[in-house]
Every structure is written in structure tokens, then in C-alpha cells.
MARTORSE-65129 format. One line per 3 residues: number of its first residue (from 1); their letters; for each residue x, y, z negated of C-alpha. Coordinates in steps of 0.5 Angstrom, whole numbers, plus 500, padded with zeros to 3 digits. Example, Ala and Ser with C-alpha at 12.3 -4.5 7.8 and 13.67 -1.06 7.14 Angstrom:
# MARTORSE-65129
1 = as = 525:491:484; 527:498:486
END
This chain:
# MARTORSE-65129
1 = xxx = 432:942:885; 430:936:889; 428:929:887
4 = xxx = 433:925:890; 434:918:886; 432:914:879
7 = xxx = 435:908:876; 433:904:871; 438:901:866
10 = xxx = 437:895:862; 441:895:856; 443:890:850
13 = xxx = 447:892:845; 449:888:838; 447:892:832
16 = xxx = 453:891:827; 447:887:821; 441:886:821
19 = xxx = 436:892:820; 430:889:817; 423:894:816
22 = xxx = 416:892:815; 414:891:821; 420:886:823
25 = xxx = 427:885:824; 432:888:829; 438:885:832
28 = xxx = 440:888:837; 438:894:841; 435:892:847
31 = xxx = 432:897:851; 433:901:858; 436:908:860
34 = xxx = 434:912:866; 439:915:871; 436:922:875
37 = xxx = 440:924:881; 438:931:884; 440:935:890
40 = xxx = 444:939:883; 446:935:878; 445:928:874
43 = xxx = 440:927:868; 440:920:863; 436:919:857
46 = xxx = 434:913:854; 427:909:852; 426:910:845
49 = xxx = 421:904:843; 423:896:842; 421:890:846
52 = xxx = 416:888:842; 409:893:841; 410:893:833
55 = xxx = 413:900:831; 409:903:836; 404:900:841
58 = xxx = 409:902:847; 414:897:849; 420:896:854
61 = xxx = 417:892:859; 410:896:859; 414:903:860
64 = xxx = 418:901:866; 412:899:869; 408:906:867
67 = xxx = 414:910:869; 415:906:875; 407:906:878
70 = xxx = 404:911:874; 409:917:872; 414:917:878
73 = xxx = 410:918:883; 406:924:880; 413:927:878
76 = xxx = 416:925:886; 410:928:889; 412:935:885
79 = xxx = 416:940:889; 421:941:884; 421:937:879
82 = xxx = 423:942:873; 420:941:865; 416:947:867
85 = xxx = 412:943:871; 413:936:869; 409:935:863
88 = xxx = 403:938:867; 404:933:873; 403:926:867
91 = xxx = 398:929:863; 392:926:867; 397:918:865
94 = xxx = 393:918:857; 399:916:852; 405:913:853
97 = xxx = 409:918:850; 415:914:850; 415:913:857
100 = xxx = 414:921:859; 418:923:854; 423:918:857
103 = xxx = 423:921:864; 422:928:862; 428:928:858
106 = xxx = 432:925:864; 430:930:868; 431:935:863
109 = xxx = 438:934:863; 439:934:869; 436:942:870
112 = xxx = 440:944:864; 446:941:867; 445:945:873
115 = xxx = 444:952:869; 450:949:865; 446:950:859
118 = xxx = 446:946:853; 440:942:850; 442:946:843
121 = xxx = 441:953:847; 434:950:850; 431:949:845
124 = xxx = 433:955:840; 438:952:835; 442:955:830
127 = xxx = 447:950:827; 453:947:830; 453:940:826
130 = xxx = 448:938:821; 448:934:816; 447:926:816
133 = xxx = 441:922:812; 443:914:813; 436:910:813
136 = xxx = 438:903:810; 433:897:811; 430:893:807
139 = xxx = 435:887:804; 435:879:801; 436:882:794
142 = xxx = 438:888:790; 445:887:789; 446:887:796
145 = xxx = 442:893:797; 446:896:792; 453:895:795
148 = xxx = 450:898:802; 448:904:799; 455:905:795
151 = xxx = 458:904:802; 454:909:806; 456:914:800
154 = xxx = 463:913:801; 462:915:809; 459:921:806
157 = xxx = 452:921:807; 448:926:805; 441:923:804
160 = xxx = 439:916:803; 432:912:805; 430:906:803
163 = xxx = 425:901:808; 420:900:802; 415:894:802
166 = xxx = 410:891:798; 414:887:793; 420:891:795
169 = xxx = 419:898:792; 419:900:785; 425:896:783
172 = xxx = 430:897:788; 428:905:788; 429:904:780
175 = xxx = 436:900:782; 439:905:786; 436:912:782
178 = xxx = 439:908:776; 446:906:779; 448:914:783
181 = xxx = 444:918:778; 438:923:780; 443:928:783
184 = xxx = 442:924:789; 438:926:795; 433:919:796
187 = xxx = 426:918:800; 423:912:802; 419:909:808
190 = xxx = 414:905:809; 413:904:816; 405:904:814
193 = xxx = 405:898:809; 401:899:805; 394:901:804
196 = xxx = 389:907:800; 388:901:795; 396:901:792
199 = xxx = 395:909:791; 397:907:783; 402:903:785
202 = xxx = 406:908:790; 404:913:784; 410:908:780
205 = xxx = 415:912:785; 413:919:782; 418:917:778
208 = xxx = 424:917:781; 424:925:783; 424:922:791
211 = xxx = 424:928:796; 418:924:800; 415:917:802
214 = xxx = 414:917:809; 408:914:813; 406:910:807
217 = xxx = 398:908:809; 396:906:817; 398:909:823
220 = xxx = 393:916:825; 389:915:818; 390:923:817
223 = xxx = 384:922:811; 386:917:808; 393:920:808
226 = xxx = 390:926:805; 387:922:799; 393:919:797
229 = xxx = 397:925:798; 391:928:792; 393:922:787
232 = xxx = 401:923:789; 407:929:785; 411:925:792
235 = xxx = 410:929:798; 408:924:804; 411:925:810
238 = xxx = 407:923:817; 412:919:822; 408:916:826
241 = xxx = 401:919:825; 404:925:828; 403:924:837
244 = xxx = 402:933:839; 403:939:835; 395:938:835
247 = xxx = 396:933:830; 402:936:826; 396:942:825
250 = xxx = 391:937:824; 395:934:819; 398:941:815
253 = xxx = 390:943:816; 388:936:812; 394:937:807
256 = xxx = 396:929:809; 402:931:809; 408:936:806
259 = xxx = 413:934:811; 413:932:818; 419:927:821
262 = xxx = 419:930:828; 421:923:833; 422:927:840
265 = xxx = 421:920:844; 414:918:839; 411:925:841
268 = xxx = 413:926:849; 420:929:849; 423:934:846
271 = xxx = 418:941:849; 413:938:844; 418:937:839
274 = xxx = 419:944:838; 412:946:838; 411:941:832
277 = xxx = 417:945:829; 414:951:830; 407:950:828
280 = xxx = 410:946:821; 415:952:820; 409:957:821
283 = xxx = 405:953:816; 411:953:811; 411:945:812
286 = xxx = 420:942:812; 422:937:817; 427:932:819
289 = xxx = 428:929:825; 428:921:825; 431:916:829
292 = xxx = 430:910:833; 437:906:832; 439:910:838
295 = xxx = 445:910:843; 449:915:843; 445:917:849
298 = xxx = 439:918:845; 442:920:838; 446:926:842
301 = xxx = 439:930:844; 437:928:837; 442:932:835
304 = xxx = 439:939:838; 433:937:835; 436:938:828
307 = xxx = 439:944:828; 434:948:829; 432:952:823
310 = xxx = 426:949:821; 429:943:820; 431:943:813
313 = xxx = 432:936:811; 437:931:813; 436:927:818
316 = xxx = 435:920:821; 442:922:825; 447:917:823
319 = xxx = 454:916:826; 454:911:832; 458:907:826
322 = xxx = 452:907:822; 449:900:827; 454:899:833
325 = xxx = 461:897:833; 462:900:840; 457:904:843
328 = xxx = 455:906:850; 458:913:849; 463:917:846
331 = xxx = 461:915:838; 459:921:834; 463:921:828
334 = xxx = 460:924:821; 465:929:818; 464:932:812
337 = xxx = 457:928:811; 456:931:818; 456:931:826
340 = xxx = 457:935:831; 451:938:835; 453:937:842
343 = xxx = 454:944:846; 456:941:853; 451:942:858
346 = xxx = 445:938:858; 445:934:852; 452:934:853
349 = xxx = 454:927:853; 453:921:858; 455:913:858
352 = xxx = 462:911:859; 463:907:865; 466:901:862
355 = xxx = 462:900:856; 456:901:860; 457:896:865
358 = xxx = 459:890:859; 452:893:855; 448:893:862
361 = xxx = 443:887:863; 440:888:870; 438:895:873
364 = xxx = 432:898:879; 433:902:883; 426:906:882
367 = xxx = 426:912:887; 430:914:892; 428:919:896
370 = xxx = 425:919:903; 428:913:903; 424:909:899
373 = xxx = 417:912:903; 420:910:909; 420:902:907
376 = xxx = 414:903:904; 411:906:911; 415:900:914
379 = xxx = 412:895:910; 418:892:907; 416:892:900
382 = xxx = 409:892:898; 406:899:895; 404:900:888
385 = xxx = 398:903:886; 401:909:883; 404:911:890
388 = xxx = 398:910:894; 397:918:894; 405:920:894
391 = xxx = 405:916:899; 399:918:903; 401:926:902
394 = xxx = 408:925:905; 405:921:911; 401:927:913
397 = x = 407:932:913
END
């Protein structure tokens, strides 16, 4: 498989309402998507993180810049840029799991294209829908988070999670256990809000039977973690404090958490993802796989990722429905509290045409073969640091 082109994509999509966290409120999904071609087929993926660094540290501008001057030209200088071979030709760029993980996949679906394999067949999984958690934002009053839960519940999802705060925690928990009963499957989010000194104050949520509280306490505090997880009945859930299979052992070793929430795009693509469903599913330790508010583009590969064995809880996997009035792809469309997991080769789903053209804000071409070596050479555009070496080895030839 030979390297022959890469596209980047900026993308604006409106979100149907507001979706608010404790880290910030989203209105739109605004990021990019990269397009392969390769001698044998076309790979898309989508960039997972937001235009500003507060869910995570990486951020749509910062990673075009890392893909395009550090990451493509280690994997452009590949003889063949297989997965097997890409995820060791970026482990010298420290961090930026996102980016990698952005272009791996893209890539990954092209080589899968090629074989004609399904990304559900790559990674081993075994159900062909999964069941649909819906994750609701945090709202202006309790009535209103009422209303949206009873609306999500007549769509048929299975699970609901509620975006938790400070001054938004106890009470809307106890509002919605209070309105659809104990039956109801039900977590919260924190998105690391809170501190080891509200520990008894977060113990007021074992009350309310919840299936976890996800990511209550700063971001990589494993021991500080495993001190409130002492003081809990509520199982902890690590998120964003889970990078690599080593810090989901890490984490299970500690006991920090009791379930882990898999995001392919947070721990570099989805070879690691797997790894970290293996090492937890050794350990006896359940997983979900979340969501970013992605696109159909990013939410199709999700899919596989939850139809592996070890996931056991639902996940962050809503219908396109759940956030955009017209998405980029064909919609997922739940059934039965469920969606389909896609079984066409790849990650069994690309953009629409039109639809991508009316969501596209600018593209850049970021790779085009011997071409784009050729201009460099000549001058006509300046040369990266990051393809200074690609360029030379290509220039000894």
C-alpha cells in the first residue's frame, strides 16, 4: 500500500441544542476530518477533540499543525504505511493521542478497505448492534432536565448519563431517580470537577444506586482516585485519566477505578483501545466505550469498538439524532435502544457528498506524493521542520 495523497477537511456542524459540561458549552461541532488515498483504497476519519484545549490539552489547530510537520512525514517516509507499522514510525512525537489516533485511523481504513474487512472484524467483535446510552448535558433548571430525560427514554435509549457539577449533583440525580424509578440504568459525569475534599459530599450519590461517577477528581490523580473510590459504594470510572493500556493497569492495580470508559481517539486509535479492553476484561474491570459528539464518521468506528465482548455496559454511542439535524454520513438510527454496528469494509461508512460539501469550512492538501517532494525541492514552498529528513532520504534516492 503506497502513500499517494492526504486531505484535510474542516468541518462545521450545528448541534441541535446547546450540550453544556463542566468544562464549557459546545454549539456546533467544529473540527476536521482527514482523507487518505492510497494506491488500493480511500481512509476518512475524524479528529476527536474541540477547537479549544479544556476537555483535553489537544485542539483543532494544534493537531493539524502536529499531523502535518511531525506525524505525516514520519509515516509518508514508511515503505508501506500499514497500522503494523504506523504506530511505531509516530512513538518518537510524545503525546498528541488524538492527532495520531486521527491519522492512524484514516489510514486503517484505508488498509481495511483494501482487504475488504470490516473494522468490527479487526478488532474482534462479536455483537452486530449495541445497546445506546445517551449522555445529557447539564441544564438551566430541573424541570427541563426532566423533560429531556423523559424525551430520550421515549426514543428508547437504554442508559442515561448526567453531566454533574458543583451545585449541579444531588438534586437533579435525586429528581430524575425520583421521576423513572430505580429500574432505570443511570450514571453521572464529572468531567473532573471536583476535588478529594468534596469526597462526602459525592458519598450523597451512593444513594441513588448509580452504575458509576465517571472522572470525578483531576485528570491523571490515580492516587487521589483511589482515595475517593475507598470512601465510595459507587464505582469510579476513569475517562480521561486513561491514555495507554499501561495506565488502565496501572489504574486497576491501584484500584482508582472499577470501570474504565474506552475513547479510541483519547488513547491514539483503536489497536490501543483494544488493548485496553483486554488488559480490563483480564482484570474482571467492565467497559464502555464514550463518545466525543462525533460525526457519523467518527461514531461508525465507535460502534465496533462496543461490540466487543468486554463491553459490557452501554455506551456513549447515541444516534446521529441525539446532536445533529443532518449529519455528514447516513444517520445512525437507534432501533430497539440500539444501532447497528457497521459491517461494510472499513469502518463501513464515508461522507455524502453533498452534505460534506455544505459542512466543509476550508480543506488542505497536506501530502500528495512525489509531488509535493518535487515542490519542496524546487522551492516553491517552504519545508517544514518535520519534512526536512523525509526529504532529504527522498533526495538521496
Amino acid at each position: 500500500m503506497k502513500l499517494e495523497r492526504v486531505e484535510l477537511l474542516h468541518v462545521a456542524i450545528p448541534l441541535i441544542t446547546p450540550f453544556r459540561t463542566s468544562f464549557g458549552t459546545m454549539t456546533s461541532k467544529d473540527t476536521f476530518l482527514l482523507h487518505v488515498v492510497t494506491d488500493e483504497a480511500e481512509g476518512w476519519s475524524e479528529f476527536a477533540a474541540d477547537p479549544e484545549p479544556l476537555y483535553c490539552s489537544e485542539f483543532v489547530a494544534g493537531a493539524e499543525i502536529i499531523i502535518r510537520d511531525f506525524l505525516l512525514p514520519r509515516v509518508a517516509a514508511l515503505p508501506e504505511p500499514t497500522t503494523a507499522a504506523v504506530a511505531p514510525a509516530m512513538t518518537s512525537v510524545k503525546g498528541h493521542e488524538l492527532a495520531k489516533a486521527a491519522l492512524e485511523t484514516a489510514l486503517l481504513d484505508a488498509e481495511l478497505r483494501a482487504y475488504g474487512m470490516s473494522l468490527a472484524t479487526f478488532l474482534g467483535s462479536v455483537h452486530e448492534r449495541v445497546p445506546a446510552g445517551v449522555s445529557v448535558g447539564i441544564k438551566n433548571s430541573v424541570p427541563e432536565l426532566l423533560d429531556d430525560v423523559e424525551q430520550y427514554l421515549a426514543e428508547g435509549y437504554i442508559r442515561i448519563k448526567l453531566k454533574i457539577e458543583p451545585g449541579w449533583d444531588v438534586e437533579p440525580v435525586r429528581a430524575v431517580r425520583e421521576r423513572f424509578g430505580d429500574e432505570l440504568p443511570l450514571q453521572v459525569d464529572a468531567n473532573t470537577a471536583y476535588t478529594l475534599a468534596d469526597a462526602e459530599h459525592l458519598r450523597k450519590l451512593d444513594d441513588f444506586g448509580l452504575l458509576l461517577i465517571e472522572e470525578p477528581l483531576e485528570e491523571n490523580n490515580l492516587h487521589a482516585h483511589a482515595q475517593l473510590q475507598k470512601r465510595l459504594a459507587t464505582p469510579v470510572c476513569l475517562d480521561e485519566s486513561i491514555h495507554s493500556a499501561r495506565d488502565a493497569a496501572s489504574a486497576i492495580a491501584m484500584d482508582a477505578c472499577r470501570v474504565i470508559n474506552v475513547k479510541p481517539a483519547r488513547v491514539g486509535g483503536y489497536p490501543e483501545a483494544r488493548r485496553i479492553h483486554d488488559v480490563a476484561t483480564a482484570h474482571g474491570v467492565p467497559v464502555w466505550c464514550g463518545g466525543m459528539l462525533e460525526t457519523g464518521i467518527g461514531r461508525a468506528p465507535n460502534l465496533a469498538l462496543a461490540a466487543l465482548p468486554g463491553c459490557t455496559l452501554p455506551g456513549d454511542t447515541s444516534a446521529s439524532s441525539r446532536y445533529f439535524a443532518e449529519d455528514i454520513t447516513e444517520p445512525f438510527v437507534l432501533q430497539d435502544g440500539h444501532l447497528p454496528v457497521p459491517t461494510a469494509p472499513g469502518i463501513g461508512i464515508a461522507p455524502l457528498p453533498d452534505a460534506l460539501a455544505r459542512f466543509t469550512t476550508a480543506t488542505q492538501e497536506l501530502y500528495a506524493g512525489r509531488r509535493s517532494l518535487e515542490a519542496t525541492q524546487a522551492g516553491a514552498v517552504p519545508v517544514p521542520n518535520g519534512w526536512r529528513a523525509l526529504l532529504h532520504e527522498r533526495m538521496l534516492e
